[in-house]
Each structure stands twice: as structure tokens, then as C-alpha cells.
C-alpha positions as CSV (number, residue, x, y, z in Angstrom):
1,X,0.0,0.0,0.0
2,X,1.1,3.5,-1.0
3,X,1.5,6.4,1.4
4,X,1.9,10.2,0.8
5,X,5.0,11.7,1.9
6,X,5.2,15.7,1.8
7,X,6.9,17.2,-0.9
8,X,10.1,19.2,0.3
9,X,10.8,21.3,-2.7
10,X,7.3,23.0,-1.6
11,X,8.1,23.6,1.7
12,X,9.7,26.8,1.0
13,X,7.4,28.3,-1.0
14,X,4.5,27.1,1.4
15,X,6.6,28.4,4.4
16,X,6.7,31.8,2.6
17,X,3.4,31.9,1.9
18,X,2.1,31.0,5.4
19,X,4.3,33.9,6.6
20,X,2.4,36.3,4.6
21,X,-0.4,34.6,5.5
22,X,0.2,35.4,9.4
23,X,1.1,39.0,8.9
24,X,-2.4,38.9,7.1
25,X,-3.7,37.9,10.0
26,X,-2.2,40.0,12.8
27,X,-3.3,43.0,10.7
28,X,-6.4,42.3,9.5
29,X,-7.9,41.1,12.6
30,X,-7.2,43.6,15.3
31,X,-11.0,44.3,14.7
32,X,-11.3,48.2,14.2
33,X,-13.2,48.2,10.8
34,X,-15.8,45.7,11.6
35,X,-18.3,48.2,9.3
36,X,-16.3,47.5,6.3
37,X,-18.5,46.8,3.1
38,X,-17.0,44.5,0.6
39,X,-16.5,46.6,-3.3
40,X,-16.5,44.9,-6.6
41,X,-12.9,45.3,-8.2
42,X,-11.4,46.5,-4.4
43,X,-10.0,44.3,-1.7
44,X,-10.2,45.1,1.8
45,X,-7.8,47.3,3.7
46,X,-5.9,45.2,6.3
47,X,-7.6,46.0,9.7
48,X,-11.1,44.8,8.8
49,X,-13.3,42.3,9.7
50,X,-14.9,40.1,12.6
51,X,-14.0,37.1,14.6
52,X,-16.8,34.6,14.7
53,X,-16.8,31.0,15.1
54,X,-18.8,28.0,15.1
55,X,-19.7,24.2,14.2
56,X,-20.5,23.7,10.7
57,X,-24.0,22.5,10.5
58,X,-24.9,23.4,7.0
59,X,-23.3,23.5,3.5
60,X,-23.9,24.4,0.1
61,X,-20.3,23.8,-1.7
62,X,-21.3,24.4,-5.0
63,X,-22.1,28.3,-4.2
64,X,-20.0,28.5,-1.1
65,X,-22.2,29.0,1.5
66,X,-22.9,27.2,5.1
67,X,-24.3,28.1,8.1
68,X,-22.2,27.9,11.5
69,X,-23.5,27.0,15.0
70,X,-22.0,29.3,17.3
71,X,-19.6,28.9,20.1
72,X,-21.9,28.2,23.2
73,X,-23.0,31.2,24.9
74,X,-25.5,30.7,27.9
75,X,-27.1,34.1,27.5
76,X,-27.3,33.4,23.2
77,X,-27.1,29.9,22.5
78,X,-30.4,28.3,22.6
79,X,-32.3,30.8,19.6
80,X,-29.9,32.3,18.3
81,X,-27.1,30.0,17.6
82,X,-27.4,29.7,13.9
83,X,-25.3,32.3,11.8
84,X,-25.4,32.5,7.8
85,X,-22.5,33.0,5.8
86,X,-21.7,33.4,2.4
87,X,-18.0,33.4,1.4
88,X,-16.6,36.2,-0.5
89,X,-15.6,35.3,-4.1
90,X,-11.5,36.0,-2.7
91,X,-12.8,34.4,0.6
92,X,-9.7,31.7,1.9
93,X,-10.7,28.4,3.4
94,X,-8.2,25.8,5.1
95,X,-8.6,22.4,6.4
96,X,-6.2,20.3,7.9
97,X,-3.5,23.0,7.3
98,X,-3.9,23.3,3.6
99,X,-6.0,25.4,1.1
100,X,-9.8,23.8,0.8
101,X,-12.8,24.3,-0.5
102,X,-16.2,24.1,1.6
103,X,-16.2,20.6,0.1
104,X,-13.7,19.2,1.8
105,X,-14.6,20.2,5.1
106,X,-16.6,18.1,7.0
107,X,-20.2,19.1,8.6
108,X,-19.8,19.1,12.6
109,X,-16.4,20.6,12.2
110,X,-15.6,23.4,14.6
111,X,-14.1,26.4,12.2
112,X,-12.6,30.3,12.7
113,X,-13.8,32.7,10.4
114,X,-13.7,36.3,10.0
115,X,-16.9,37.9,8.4
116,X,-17.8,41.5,6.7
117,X,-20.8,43.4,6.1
118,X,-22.6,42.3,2.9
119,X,-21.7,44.2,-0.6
120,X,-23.9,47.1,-1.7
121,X,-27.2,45.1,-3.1
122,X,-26.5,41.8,-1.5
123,X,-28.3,42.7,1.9
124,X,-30.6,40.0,1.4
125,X,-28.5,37.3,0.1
126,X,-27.6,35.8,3.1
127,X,-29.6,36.3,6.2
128,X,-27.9,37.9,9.1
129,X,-28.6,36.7,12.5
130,X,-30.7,39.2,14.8
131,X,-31.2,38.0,17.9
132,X,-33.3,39.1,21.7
133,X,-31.8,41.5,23.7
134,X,-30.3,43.6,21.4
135,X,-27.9,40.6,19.9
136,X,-26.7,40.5,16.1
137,X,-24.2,39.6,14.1
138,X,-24.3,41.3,11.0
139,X,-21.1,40.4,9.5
140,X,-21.6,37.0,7.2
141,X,-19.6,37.6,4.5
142,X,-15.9,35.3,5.3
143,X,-12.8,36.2,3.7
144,X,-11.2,33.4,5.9
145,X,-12.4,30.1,7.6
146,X,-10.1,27.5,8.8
147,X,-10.6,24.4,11.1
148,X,-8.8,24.4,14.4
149,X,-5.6,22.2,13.3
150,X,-5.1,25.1,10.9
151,X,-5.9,28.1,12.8
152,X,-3.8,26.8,15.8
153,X,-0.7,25.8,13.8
154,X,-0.5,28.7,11.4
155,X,-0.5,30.7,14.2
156,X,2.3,28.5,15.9
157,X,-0.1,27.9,19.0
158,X,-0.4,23.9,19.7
159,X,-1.8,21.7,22.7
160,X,0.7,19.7,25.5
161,X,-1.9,16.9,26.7
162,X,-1.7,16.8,30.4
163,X,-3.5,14.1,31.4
164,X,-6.2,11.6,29.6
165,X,-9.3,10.0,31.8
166,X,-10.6,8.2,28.9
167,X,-13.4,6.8,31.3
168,X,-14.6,10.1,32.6
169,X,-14.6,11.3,28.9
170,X,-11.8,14.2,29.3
171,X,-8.8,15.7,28.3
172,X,-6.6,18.2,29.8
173,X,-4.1,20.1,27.5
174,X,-2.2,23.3,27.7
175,X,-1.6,25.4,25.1
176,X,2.2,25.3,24.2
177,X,3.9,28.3,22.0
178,X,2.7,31.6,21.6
179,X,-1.2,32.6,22.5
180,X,-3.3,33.4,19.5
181,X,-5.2,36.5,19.9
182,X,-8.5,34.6,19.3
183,X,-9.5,31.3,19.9
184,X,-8.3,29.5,23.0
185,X,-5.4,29.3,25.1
186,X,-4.1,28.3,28.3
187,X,-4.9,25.2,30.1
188,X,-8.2,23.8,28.9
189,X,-10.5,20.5,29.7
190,X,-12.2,19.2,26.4
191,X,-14.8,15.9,26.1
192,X,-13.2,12.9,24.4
193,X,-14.8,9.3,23.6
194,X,-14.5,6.4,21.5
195,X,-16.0,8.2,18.2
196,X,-12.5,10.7,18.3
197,X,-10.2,9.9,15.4
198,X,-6.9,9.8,16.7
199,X,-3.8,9.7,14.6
200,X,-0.3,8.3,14.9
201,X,2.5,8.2,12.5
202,X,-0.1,8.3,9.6
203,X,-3.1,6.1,10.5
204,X,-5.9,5.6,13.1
205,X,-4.6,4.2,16.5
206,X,-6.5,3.9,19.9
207,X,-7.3,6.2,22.7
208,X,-4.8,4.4,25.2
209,X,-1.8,6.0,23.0
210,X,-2.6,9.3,23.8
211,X,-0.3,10.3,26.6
212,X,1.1,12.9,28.6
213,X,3.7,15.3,27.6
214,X,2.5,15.0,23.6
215,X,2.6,17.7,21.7
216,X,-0.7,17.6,19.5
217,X,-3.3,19.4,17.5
218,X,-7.0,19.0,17.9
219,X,-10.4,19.4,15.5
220,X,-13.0,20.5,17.9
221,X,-17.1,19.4,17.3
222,X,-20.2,20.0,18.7
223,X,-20.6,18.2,22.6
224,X,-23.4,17.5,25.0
225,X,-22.4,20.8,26.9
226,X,-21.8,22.9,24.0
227,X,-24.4,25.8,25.4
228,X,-22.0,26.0,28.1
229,X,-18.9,26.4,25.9
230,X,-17.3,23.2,25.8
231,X,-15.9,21.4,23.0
232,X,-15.4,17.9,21.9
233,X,-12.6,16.3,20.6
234,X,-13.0,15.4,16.5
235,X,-9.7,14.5,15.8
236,X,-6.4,14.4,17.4
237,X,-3.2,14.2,15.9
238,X,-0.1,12.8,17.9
239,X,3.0,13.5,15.9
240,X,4.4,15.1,13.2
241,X,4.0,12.4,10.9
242,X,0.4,12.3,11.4
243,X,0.0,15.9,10.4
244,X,2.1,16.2,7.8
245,X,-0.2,13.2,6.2
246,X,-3.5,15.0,6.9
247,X,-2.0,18.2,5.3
248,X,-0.4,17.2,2.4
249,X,-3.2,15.0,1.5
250,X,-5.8,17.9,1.8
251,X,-3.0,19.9,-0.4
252,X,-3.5,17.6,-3.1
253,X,-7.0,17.0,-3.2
254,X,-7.4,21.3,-3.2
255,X,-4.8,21.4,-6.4
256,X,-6.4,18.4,-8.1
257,X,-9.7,20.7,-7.7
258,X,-8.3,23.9,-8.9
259,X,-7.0,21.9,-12.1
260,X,-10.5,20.9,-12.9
261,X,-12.3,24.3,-12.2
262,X,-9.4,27.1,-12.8
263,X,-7.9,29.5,-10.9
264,X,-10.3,32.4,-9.6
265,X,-9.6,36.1,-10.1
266,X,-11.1,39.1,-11.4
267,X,-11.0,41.9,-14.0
268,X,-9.1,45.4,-13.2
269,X,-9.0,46.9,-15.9
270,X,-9.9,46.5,-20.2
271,X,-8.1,47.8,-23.1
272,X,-10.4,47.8,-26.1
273,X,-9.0,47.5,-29.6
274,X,-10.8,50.0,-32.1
275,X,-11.4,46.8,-34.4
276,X,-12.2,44.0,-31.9
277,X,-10.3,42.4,-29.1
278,X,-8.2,43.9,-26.6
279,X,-6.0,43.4,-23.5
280,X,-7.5,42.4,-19.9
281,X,-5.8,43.4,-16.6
282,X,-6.4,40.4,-13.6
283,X,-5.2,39.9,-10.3
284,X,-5.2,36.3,-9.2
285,X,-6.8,35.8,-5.6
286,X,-5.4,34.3,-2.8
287,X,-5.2,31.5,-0.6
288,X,-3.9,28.8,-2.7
289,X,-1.1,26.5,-2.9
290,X,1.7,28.0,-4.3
291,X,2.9,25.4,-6.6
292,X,-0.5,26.4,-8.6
293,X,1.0,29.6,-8.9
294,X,4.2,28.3,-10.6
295,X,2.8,25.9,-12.9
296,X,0.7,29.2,-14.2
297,X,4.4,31.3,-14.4
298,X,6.0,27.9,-15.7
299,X,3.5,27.9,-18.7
300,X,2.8,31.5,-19.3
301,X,4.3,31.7,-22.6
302,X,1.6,29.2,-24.3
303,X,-1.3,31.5,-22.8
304,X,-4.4,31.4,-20.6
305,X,-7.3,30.0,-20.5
306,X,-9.8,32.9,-19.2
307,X,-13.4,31.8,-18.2
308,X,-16.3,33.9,-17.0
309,X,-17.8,33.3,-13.6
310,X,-19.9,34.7,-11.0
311,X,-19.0,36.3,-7.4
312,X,-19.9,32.1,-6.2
313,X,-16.7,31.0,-8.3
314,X,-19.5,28.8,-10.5
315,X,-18.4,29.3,-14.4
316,X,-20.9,28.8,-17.0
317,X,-19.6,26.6,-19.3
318,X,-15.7,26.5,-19.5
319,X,-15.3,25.0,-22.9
320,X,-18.0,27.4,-24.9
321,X,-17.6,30.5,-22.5
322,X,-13.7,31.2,-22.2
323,X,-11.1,32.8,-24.7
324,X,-7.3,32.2,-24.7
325,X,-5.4,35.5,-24.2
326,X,-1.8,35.4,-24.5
327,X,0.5,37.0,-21.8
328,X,2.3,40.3,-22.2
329,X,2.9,40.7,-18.7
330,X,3.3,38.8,-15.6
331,X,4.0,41.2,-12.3
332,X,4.1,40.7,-9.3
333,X,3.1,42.5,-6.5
334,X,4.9,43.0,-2.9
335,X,2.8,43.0,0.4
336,X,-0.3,42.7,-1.5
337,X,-3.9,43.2,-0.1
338,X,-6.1,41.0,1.6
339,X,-7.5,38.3,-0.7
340,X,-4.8,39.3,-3.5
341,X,-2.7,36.7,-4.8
342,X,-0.4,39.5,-5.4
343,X,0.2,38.2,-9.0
344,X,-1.7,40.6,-12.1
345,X,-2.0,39.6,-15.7
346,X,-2.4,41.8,-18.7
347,X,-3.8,39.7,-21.3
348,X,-4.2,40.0,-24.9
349,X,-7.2,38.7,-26.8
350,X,-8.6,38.6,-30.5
351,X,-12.1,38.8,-29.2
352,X,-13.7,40.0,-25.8
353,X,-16.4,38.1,-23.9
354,X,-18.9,40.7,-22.2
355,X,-17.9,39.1,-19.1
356,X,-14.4,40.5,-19.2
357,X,-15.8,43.7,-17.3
358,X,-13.7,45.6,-14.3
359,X,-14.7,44.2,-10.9
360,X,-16.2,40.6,-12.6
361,X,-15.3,37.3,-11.8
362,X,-13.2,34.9,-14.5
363,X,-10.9,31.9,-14.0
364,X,-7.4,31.1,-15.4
365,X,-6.5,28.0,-17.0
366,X,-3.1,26.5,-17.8
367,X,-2.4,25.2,-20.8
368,X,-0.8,22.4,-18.8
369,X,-3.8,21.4,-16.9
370,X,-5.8,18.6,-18.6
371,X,-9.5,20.2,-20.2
372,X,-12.3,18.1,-17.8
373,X,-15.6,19.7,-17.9
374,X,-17.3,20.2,-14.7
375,X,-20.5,18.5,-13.5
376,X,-22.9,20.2,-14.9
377,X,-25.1,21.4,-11.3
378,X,-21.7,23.0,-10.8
379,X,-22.4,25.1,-14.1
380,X,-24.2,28.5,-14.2
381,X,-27.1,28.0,-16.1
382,X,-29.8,31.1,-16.7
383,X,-29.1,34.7,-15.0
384,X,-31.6,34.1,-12.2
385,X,-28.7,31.6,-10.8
386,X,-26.8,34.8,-10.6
């Protein structure tokens, strides 16, 4: 039987790009521009957006939107626990330390998200929660959501297990390196049973080799005293090994889905020829595994492949509505904004599609990338899918 082993040639380029990642995130979330409104053809400035987090307890992959069960909150929990989210279309997801898609995550895991205020005209998209008392969270638009393994670990923040009592059901950790600013820390007491995964130089093992003095990292769920603010144990991983596994095998399954469906990005600017034609300006979003990146630099020469799609990612048809536009310039960008790949594209084409319009949607094809058309409920299919 095969196994994966990580790649190290990408660990570099994946180290560099978690490091921007975590500047991102020390900006962008100190929290003083919750009121930020999302604008077509801008990304947001760095110290926007809102902490929220939650259980997933409903998904809809194809258009990137779920609906998270808050943390437990005795004075919220019982009627107002459910919070709709949409993600932005440069919105980042990880799983298991890698770049995902809603997809891939599982429902009942326990994810960290930060959320604005919904674009101009898409109040009523997504419901936001109003609560008794006074309570609301307004905010359901995500530019980020990650799973605990990821949140903790990009952040450098893991869990020292101090003691197991596998038949009272608990397990007491510590948090070991430095304290993220959100989420948990310190010494905690989670819920444990039989149904935890727990993993061990790649591949389920029992409870009784969980032991003390192990450094680990945890996927949280929903427990029996979640109103309360307890959390339940989802998975567990031991060693190194183990995570490594679960990360580079999520890597893979994200860049075998970005093959399929493209690269996302949008329009910044277009050039019109007087006879037809023209060049296009795109910025690549963020988020993604790097190697993507370099297999799109690698084979710039041979051109793109540019589909339109909607803010959802969703293309309409990506053999019938795409163009190939040949690259006359690949730049890019230092320190680049949140949700910016920092890597813009000035395309030439013979003829235009009418989606090619500043502050629209498209997605970028390598020639290298094998043609597979997409299911076809993943397709856009009239303009009152929109």
C-alpha cells in the first residue's frame, strides 16, 4: 500500500506563503473596521473584519455558503445560535492545514472565520442573524475560515496533553507556544470518547496511546455541553508524521480541484482594440497552494485559458464561455492586499467576452492542466442563478 510523503521542494514556497499569511492575519484582525463593506474590483484594507466561530451544520459547496453553530454562549445559545455565511468570491478556506474548499470540510467541524458586512445590493443574500436583547451579528460575509488544526498551527499555538481519563470522557491540555489573539489558550478540559479519530505516525490508533507530555493538535465538534462552551474532541493528531499526512493530502486533493475548475480572479481593468479584441488586466486571488501559482508562471508563454464566472466562483460553461489570451505581462506585487494573490496579468485577446468587465469574476487555465468539464449542477445555467 502506498503512502503520501510531503513534498520538500514545496516547503519553502508554502513556508513563505504561510508567513504572509500570518502578517495577514495579525493586521487584518485587530477588529477596528468591523463596518467595512465588501466593493467589486477592491479588496479590503488590512484592519477589517470580525471574529466569529462555530460548528458547521450546513453546507452548500457548489455556491460557497454554510451556516455555522455558534460557540456556546448561555445568554445566546439556545435561539440564536445559527449564523449564515456566504463566502466572498476571494474568501480563503483551510482544512487540515492546507488550502480547501467548503467541500472538503466536514459538517460538525468546529471552524474560525472572519466575516464583513454584505456588498452594496446583496443585503438580502444571506440572512444575518438578529437576535433578543439587542444581539446580532451582522457580518456574514468570510474572507477566511479554517478548522482548528489550521488556525492553531498557522499561528504557531499547539496543545501539550496533560493528562487523559478516557473513562470520565476528558482531556486536559495546555496550550504550548505563543497565544493566538483569538480562539483558545491556556490550560483547557475538552470531552473525548470512543468516536475521536486519533492519529499516529499516519493512521488511526486507539485512545490508550494518547499520553502525557504530547505535543498535539485538535479538531474541535459539537458536545453535550456545548451551550456552556465546551468542545469535543474530533480529531487528534499525535506526531508530526500524522499531520504532515492529513495536510499534504488535503494539499493535493485542493490542487487536483483547482485543475479541474481554474484559478479564480477578477477583472481590473480592459483595453479595447478599435477593431475587436483587446487586452485584460487580472489579479489572481489568494489562498492557494503556491505550486498552482508556478505551474501558471512555468506555462505563461503558451497563454491562458480565461473563463467567466460569477461572485460564487461557478463558471458557466468552461469549454463554450472562455477565450485564450496570451501574456504580455506577468507582475508581481509586494505586500499585496487581503485576498490578492499579489500576481496581475495583462492579457491580450482577439475577441472579448462581455464578461471581461472591471470588478467581474473569470478563471485562469493553464495550458498544462488537462481540459475536464465540470458536473454540470456546478455550471451556471440562466441569470436568475446569478
Amino acid at each position: 500500500m502506498s503512502v503520501l510523503k510531503p513534498r520538500k521542494k514545496w516547503a519553502c514556497s508554502a513556508v513563505r506563503g504561510w508567513l504572509v499569511l500570518l502578517v495577514f492575519q495579525a493586521a487584518c484582525f485587530a477588529q477596528d473596521n468591523k463596518e467595512y463593506i465588501p466593493r467589486p474590483g477592491q479588496f479590503p484594507p488590512s484592519d477589517a473584519g470580525r471574529y466569529v466561530a462555530g460548528e458547521l451544520v450546513t453546507v452548500d459547496p457548489v455556491n460557497r455558503r454554510g451556516v455555522l453553530r455558534l460557540d456556546g454562549d448561555p445568554n445566546h445559545y439556545e435561539h440564536e445560535a445559527l449564523h449564515p455565511f456566504a463566502m466572498l468570491p476571494y474568501g480563503m478556506i483551510w482544512y487540515n492545514g492546507a488550502p480547501a474548499e467548503l467541500r472538503d470540510v466536514p459538517i460538525g467541524t468546529h471552524l474560525h472565520g472572519y466575516f464583513f458586512l454584505p456588498p452594496q445590493g446583496e443585503e438580502a443574500t444571506i440572512s444575518a442573524l438578529k437576535g433578543a436583547a439587542g444581539f446580532s451579528i451582522p457580518q456574514n460575509h468570510a474572507i477566511s475560515l479554517e478548522d482548528d488544526f489550521s488556525f492553531y498551527q498557522r499561528r504557531g499555538q499547539a496543545w501539550k496533553v496533560v493528562s487523559l481519563d478516557a473513562g470520565k470522557g476528558k482531556i486536559q491540555v495546555v496550550s504550548a507556544g505563543p497565544s493566538v489573539r483569538d480562539g483558545l489558550s491556556g490550560a483547557r478540559t475538552f470531552d473525548i470518547d470512543a468516536t475521536a479519530r486519533i492519529w499516529k505516525d499516519r493512521r488511526l490508533v486507539e485512545m490508550t496511546d494518547i499520553a502525557a507530555g504530547q505535543t498535539v493538535q485538535i479538531n474541535f465538534t459539537w458536545t453535550g455541553a456545548w451551550a456552556q462552551g465546551e468542545l469535543g474532541v474530533c480529531d487528534i493528531w499525535l506526531d508530526e508524521a500524522s499531520r504532515d499526512f492529513a495536510t499534504e493530502f488535503q494539499r493535493r486533493r485542493h490542487i487536483k480541484y483547482e485543475h479541474v475548475r481554474w484559478m479564480p480572479g477578477w477583472v481590473d481593468q480592459v483595453e479595447h482594440n478599435d477593431f475587436g479584441g483587446g487586452i485584460v488586466t487580472v489579479t489572481l486571488f489568494g489562498g492557494m497552494d503556491p505550486s498552482l501559482y508556478e505551474e501558471l508562471k512555468g506555462n505563461k508563454e503558451k497563454g491562458f485559458g480565461v473563463a467567466v464566472a460569477e461572485k460564487t466562483l461557478r463558471t458557466w460553461s468552461h469549454r463554450t464561455d472562455k477565450k485564450i489570451g496570451q501574456v504580455i505581462e506577468w507582475k508581481e506585487i509586494a505586500n499585496p492586499p487581503l485576498g490578492s494573490a499579489g500576481i496581475q496579468l495583462r492579457l491580450k485577446f482577439t475577441e472579448l467576452l462581455d464578461g471581461y468587465r472591471p470588478g467581474r469574476i473569470v478563471r485562469v487555465k493553464s495550458d498544462s492542466w488537462t481540459f475536464i468539464t465540470i458536473p454540470f449542477e456546478e455550471r451556471m445555467k440562466s441569470l436568475d442563478e446569478r
